[in-house]
C-alpha positions in Angstrom: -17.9 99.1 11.6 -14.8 98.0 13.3 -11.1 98.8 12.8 -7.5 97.5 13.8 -6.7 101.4 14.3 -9.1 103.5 15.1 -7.9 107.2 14.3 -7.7 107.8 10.4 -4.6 110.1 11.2 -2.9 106.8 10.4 -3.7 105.7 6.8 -6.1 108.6 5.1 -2.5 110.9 5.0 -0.8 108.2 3.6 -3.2 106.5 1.9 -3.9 109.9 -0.2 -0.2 110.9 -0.9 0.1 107.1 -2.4 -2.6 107.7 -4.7 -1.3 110.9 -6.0 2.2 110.3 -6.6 1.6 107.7 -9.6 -0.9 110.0 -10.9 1.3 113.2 -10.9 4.0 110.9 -12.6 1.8 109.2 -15.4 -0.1 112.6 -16.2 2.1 115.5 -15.0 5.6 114.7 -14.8 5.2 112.5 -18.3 4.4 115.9 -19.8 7.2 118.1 -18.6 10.0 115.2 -19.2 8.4 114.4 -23.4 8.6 118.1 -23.4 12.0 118.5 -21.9 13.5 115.5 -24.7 12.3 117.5 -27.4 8.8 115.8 -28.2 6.7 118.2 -30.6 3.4 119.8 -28.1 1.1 118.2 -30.6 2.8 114.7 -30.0 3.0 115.2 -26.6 -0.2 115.9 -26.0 -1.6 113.1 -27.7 0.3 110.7 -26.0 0.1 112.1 -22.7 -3.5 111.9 -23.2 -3.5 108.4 -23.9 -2.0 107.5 -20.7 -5.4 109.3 -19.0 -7.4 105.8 -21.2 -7.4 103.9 -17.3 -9.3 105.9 -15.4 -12.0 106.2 -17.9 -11.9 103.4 -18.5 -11.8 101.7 -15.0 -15.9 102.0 -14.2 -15.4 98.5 -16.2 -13.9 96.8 -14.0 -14.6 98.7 -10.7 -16.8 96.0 -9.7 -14.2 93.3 -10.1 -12.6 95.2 -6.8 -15.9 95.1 -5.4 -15.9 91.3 -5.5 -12.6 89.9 -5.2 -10.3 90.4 -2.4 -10.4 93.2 0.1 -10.0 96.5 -0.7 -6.9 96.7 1.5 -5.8 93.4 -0.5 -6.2 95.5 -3.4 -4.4 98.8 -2.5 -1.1 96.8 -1.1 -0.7 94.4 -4.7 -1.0 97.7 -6.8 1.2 100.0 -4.3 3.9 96.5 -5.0 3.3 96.8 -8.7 3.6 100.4 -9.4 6.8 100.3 -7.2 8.5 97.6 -9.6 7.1 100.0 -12.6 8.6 102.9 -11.4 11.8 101.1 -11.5 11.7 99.6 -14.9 10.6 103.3 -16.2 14.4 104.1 -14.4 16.2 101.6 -15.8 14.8 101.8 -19.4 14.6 105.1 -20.2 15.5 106.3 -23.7 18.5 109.0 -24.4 17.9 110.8 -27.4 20.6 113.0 -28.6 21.1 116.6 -27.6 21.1 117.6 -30.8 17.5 116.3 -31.3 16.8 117.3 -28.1 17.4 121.1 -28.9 15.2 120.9 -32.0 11.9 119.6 -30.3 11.7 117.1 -33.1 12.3 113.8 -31.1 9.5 111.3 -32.4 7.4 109.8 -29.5 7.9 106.6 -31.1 11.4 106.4 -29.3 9.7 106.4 -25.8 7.5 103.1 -26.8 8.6 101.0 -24.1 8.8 104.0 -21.5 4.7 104.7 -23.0 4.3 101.4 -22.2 5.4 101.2 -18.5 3.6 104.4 -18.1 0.0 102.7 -19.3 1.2 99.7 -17.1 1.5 101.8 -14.3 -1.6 104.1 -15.2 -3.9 100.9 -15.1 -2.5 100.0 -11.5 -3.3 103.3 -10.1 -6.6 103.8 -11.6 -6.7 100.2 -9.7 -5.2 101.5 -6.4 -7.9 104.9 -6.8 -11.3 102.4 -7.3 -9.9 100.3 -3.8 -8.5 103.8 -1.8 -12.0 105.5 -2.4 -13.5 102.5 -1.6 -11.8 102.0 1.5 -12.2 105.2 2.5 -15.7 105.3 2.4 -16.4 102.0 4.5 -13.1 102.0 6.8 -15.2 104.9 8.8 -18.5 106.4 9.1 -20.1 109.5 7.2 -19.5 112.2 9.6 -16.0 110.8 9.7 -15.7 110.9 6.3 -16.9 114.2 6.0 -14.5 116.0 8.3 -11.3 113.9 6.8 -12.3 115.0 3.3 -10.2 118.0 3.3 -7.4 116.2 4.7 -7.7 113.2 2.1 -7.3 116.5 -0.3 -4.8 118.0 1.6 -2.7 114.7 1.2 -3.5 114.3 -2.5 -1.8 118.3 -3.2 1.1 117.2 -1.1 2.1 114.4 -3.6 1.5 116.8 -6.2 4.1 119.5 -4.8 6.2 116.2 -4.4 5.8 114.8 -7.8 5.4 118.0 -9.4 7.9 120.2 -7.2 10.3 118.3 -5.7 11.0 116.0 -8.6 11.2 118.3 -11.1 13.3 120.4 -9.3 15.6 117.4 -8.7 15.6 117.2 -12.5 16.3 120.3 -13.1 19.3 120.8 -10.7 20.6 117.7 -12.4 19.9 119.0 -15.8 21.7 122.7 -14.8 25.3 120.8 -13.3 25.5 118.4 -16.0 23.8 119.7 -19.0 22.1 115.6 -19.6 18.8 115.8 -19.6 18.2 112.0 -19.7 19.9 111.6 -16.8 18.1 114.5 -14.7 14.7 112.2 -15.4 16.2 108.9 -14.9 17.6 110.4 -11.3 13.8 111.6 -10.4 12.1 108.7 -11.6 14.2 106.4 -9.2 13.8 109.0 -6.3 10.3 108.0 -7.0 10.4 104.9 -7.2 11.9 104.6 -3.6 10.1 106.8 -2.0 6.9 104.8 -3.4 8.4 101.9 -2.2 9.2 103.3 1.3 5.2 103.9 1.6 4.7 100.6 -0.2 6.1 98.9 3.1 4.7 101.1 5.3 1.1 100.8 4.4 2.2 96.4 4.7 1.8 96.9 8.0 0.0 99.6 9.1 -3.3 100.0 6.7 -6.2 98.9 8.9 -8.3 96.1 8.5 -11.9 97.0 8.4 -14.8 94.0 9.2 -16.9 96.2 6.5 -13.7 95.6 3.8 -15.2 92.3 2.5 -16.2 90.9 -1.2 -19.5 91.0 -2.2 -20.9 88.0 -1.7 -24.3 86.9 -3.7 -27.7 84.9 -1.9 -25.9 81.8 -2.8 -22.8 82.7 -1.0 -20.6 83.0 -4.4 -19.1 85.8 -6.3 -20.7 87.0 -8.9 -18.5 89.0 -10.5 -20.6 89.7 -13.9 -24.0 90.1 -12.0 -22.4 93.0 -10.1 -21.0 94.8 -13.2 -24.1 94.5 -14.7 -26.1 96.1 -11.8 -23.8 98.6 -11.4 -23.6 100.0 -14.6 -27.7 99.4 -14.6 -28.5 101.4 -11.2 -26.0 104.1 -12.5 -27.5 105.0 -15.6 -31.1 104.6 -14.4 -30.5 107.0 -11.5 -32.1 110.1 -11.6 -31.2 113.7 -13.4 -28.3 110.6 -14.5 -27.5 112.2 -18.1 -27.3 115.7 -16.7 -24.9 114.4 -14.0 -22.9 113.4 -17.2 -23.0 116.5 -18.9 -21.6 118.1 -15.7 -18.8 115.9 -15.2 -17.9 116.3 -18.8 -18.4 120.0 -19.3 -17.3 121.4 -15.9 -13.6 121.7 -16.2 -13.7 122.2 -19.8 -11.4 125.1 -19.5 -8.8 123.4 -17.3 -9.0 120.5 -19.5 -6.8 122.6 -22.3 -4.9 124.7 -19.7 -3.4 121.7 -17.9 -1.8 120.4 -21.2 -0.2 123.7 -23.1 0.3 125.3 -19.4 3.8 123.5 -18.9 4.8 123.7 -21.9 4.1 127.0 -22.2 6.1 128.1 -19.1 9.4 126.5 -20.4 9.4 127.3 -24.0 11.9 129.8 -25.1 10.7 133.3 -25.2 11.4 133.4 -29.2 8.3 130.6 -29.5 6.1 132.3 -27.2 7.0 130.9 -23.7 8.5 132.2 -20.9 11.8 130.2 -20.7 11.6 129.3 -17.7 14.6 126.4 -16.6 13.2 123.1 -15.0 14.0 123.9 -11.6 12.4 127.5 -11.7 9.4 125.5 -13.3 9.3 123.1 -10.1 9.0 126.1 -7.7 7.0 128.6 -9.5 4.0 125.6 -11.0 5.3 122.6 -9.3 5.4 124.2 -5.6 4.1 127.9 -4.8 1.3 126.9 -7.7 0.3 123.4 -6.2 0.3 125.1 -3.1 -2.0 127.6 -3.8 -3.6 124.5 -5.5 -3.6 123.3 -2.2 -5.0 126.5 0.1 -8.0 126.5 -2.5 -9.3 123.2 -2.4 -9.0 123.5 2.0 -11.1 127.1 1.4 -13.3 125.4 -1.2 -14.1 122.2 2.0 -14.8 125.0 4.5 -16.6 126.9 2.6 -19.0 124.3 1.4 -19.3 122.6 4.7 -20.6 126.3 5.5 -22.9 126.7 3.1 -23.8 122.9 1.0 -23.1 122.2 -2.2 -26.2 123.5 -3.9 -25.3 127.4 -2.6 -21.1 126.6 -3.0 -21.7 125.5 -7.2 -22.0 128.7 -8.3 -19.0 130.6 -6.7 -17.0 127.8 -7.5 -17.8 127.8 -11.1 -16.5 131.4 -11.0 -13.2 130.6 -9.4 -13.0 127.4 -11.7 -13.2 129.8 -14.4 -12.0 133.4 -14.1 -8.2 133.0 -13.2 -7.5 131.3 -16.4 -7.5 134.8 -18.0 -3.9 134.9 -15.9 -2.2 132.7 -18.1 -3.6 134.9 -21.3 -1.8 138.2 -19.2 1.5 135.4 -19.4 1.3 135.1 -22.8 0.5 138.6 -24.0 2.6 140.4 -21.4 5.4 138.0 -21.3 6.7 139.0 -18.0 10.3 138.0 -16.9 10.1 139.0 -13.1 9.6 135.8 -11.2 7.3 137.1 -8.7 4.7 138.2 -11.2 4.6 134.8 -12.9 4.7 133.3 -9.4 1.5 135.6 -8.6 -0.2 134.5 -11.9 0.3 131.0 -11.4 -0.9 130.9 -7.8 -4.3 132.5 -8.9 -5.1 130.3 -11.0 -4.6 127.4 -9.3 -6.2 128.9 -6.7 -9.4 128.8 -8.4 -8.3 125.6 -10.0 -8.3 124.1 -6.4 -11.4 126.3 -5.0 -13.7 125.2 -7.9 -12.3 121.9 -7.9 -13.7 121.2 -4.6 -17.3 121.2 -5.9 -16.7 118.4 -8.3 -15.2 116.2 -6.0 -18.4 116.9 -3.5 -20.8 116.2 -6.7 -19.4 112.9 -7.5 -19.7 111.9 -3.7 -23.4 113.1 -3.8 -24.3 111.7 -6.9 -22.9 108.2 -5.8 -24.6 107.9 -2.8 -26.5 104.5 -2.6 -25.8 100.6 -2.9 -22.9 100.0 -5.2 -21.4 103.5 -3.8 -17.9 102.4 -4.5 -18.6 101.2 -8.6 -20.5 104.4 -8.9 -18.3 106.8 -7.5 -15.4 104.6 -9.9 -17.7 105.7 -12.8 -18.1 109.3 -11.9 -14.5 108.9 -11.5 -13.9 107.6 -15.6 -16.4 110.5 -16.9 -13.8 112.7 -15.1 -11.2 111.4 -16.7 -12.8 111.5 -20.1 -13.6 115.5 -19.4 -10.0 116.0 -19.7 -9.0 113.4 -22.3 -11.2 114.8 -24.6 -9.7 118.8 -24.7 -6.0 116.9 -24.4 -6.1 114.9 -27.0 -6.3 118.3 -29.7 -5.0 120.8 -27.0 -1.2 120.5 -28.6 -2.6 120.3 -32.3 -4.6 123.2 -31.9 -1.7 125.4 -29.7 0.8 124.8 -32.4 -1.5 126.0 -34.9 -3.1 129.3 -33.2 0.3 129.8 -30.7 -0.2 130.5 -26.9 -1.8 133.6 -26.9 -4.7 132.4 -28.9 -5.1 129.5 -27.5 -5.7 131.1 -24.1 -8.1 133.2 -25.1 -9.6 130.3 -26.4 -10.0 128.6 -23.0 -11.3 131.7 -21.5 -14.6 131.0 -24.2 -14.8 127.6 -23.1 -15.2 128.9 -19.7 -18.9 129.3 -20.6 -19.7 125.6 -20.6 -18.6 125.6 -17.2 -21.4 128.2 -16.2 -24.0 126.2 -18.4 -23.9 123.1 -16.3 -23.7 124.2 -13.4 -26.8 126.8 -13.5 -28.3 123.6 -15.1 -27.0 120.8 -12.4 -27.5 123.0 -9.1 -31.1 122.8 -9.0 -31.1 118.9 -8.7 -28.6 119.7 -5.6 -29.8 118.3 -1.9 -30.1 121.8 -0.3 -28.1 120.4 2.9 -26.1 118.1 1.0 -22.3 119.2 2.2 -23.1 120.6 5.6 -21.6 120.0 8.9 
């Protein structure tokens, strides 16, 4: 395979932080600003959820990528459109009174438009993720691809302390000198929006052009869009140990399926409804920037680690560091601690593990999609992801405002057993060697 630039210090960075930022603002930021305006945790939740539909439900039309354009075709036209939504979401964004602000009553119905941008947007960068994976796994070869998967990571976490850190902490100094709230997330969205566009223009230019980053072409010489979907979704489901693999991808991060909803939240409710009050720009340092970063140092520990060892012997500690931390956020809501450096402490060892543990699902996915339509199957590992966390989100805020945070915490810690379920059950179909340098 042949490139226009050979070292992939110039686009897998890049490439990675792209794919991020529209994800953190669809799925992370969208939680903190509906919270913020005063949208009830149930409705928040929902809704949130519902913006997560695209990348389940993008192992549809994964192979329509496969088929038409390039993948760098692909990646530029949804970087373009994303841009242009970020803008809209700027220019459009509702300002409910402060009055029902303060009593965390505001309907969701008054973000309908802003719901709809963020779908808009959510269906472009489940897009954008089908063709970056894609890319990356045919712009250079497997050893390659191996060694620049903690960096692809690395990138990825960066967006996230840039979407979830730096923005919110823009909002919240915003928020703190001028007491308008709607304001402090109109002024992140369009810091957002240009910085998107900035790498927008950047990868114009400077994404390579790989002789491997064609359509699929059938024995006749024509597209065959349909055929491909059909064989894709075929050779995926007949695969074997397939409904396992399922199982796996569904069950695995059951317990960080409800934490990643309520966790927010939780952090910036006042003390009198069982949060710790923390203000937005304390939120986008403690979570948003020491937590992604420890987010960060977990998932490069997690890629040394199981280059070290493989997969197979990596599942199992991984589960445990997927798992145990997220009895710190039950000390945060029992304890209720004000000093800053405990809560700062707590958050980091959870995401931690979050980012330690994550790194053996990511690795899973890869392994499991191995073969001919690599890119369509990897896209459908990819939507049962997504539907792993849909499925705890959609109930996580109905269920919080019914049992309250401490409950509800405890109640993640007992879904922590599914996690060690599947993978005592998913590890023994493992390639021994699978993972190792």
């Amino acid at each position: 395979m042949k490139t226009n630039v050979k070292s992939p210090w110039w686009w897998v960075p890049s490439l990675y932080f792209a794919e991020g930022i529209p994800y953190f603002l669809v799925n992370n930021i969208s939680v903190m600003m509906f919270t913020k305006m005063g949208v009830p945790n149930g409705q928040m939740a929902f809704f949130t959820t519902l913006l997560y539909f695209p990348w389940f439900l993008k192992g549809l039309w994964s192979p329509v990528v496969d088929v038409v354009k390039t993948k760098r075709w692909w990646i530029v036209g949804m970087q373009v459109l994303m841009t242009a939504m970020m803008l809209l979401l700027t220019l459009t964004l509702p300002k409910p009174s402060a009055e029902l602000m303060a009593s965390g009553q505001t309907p969701a119905s008054v973000f309908w438009f802003t719901l709809v941008l963020f779908i808009i947007t959510a269906f472009a960068s489940a897009t954008h993720d089908i063709a970056a994976d894609g890319f990356y796994m045919i712009a250079h070869n497997p050893s390659s691809q191996a060694a620049f998967i903690g960096i692809r990571s690395t990138f990825y976490r960066i967006s996230s302390i840039f979407g979830q850190g730096v923005l919110v902490f823009i909002a919240g100094l915003v928020e703190r000198h001028t007491g308008n709230i709607p304001l402090s997330w109109q002024v992140t969205l369009g810091v957002s929006a240009v910085v998107f566009a900035i790498v927008t223009l950047y990868h114009t230019f400077f994404l390579p052009k790989s002789e491997d980053d064609r359509p699929r072409i059938s024995e006749n010489g024509e597209t065959d869009t349909w055929r491909e979907l059909g064989q894709s979704f075929v050779t995926f489901f007949t695969k074997k140990g397939v409904w396992l693999a399922i199982i796996f991808m569904l069950l695995y991060r059951l317990p960080e399926g409800f934490l990643i909803k309520m966790c927010s939240p939780f952090l910036v409710a006042p003390i009198e409804k069982g949060g710790l009050g923390l203000g937005t720009d304390v939120y986008g340092i403690v979570y948003g920037t020491i937590g992604v970063i420890a987010l960060l140092a977990g998932g490069i520990v997690g890629g040394i680690f199981a280059s070290r060892v493989g997969l197979k012997k990596a599942l199992w500690w991984m589960a445990a560091g997927m798992t145990l931390p997220c009895l710190t956020f039950v000390y945060l809501a029992t304890a209720l601690p004000s000093n800053l450096i405990v809560v700062s402490v707590a958050v980091a060892i959870e995401q931690f593990g979050y980012g330690f543990g994550f790194t053996a699902y990511m690795l899973y996915m890869m392994y499991f999609s191995e073969g001919e339509f690599k890119t369509s199957h990897y896209a459908i590992c990819t939507a049962f992801m997504a539907l792993s966390m849909m499925l705890p989100g959609f109930v996580a805020g109905y269920i919080q405002e019914a049992i309250g945070y401490v409950s509800f915490f405890w109640m993640v810690m007992v879904c922590c057993i599914a996690t060690v379920a599947v993978t005592i059950a998913a590890r023994r179909n493992v390639d021994s060697d699978y993972g190792k340098k």
